[in-house]
Structure formats: structure tokens, C-alpha cells
C-alpha positions as CSV (number, residue, x, y, z in Angstrom):
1,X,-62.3,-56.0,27.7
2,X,-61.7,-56.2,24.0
3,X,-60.3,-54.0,21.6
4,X,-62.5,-52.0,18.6
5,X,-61.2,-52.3,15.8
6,X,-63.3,-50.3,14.1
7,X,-61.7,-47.6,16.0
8,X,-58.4,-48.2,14.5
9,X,-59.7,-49.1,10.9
10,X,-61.3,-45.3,11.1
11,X,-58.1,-43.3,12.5
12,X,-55.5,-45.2,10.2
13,X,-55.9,-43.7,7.3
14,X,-56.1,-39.8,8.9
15,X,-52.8,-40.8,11.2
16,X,-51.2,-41.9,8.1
17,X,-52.3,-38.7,5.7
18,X,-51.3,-36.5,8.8
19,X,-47.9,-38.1,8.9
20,X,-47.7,-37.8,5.3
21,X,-48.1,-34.0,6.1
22,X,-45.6,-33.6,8.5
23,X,-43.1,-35.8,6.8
24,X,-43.9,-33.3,3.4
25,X,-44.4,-30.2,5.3
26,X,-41.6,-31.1,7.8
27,X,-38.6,-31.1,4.8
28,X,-39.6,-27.8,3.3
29,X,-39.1,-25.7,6.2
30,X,-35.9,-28.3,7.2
31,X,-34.6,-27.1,3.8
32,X,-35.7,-23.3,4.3
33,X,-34.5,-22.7,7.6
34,X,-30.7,-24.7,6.6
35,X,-30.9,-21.7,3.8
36,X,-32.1,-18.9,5.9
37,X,-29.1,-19.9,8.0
38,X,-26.5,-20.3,5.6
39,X,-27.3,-16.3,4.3
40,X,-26.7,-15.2,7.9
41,X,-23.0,-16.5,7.8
């Protein structure tokens, strides 16, 4: 049984601009929910 690696070359580059995402995406609400917490106290 051997391994495509087609496979991989084709979902690399949309699990790395989907990581991208989350890692962008995922500091901006990190930041806005510290704030949205901070005006509560």
C-alpha cells in the first residue's frame, strides 16, 4: 500500500492558509474577549 502524494501536495497549501486563518482570526477575538472582560470588572 503506498502513500499519494499528490494527495498531500493538494491539501498543504489549504491546511496551511486555513491555519493561517485561525492563528489571525484566533488573536482578534483572544484580544476582544480579554477587553470585553476587563469592562465587566
Amino acid at each position: 500500500m503506498d502513500f499519494d502524494f499528490r494527495l498531500l501536495i493538494v491539501l498543504l497549501p489549504i491546511l496551511a492558509a486555513g491555519g493561517w486563518a485561525v492563528f489571525n482570526i484566533g488573536a482578534i477575538a483572544i484580544r476582544q474577549l480579554q477587553n470585553f472582560l476587563n469592562k465587566e470588572a
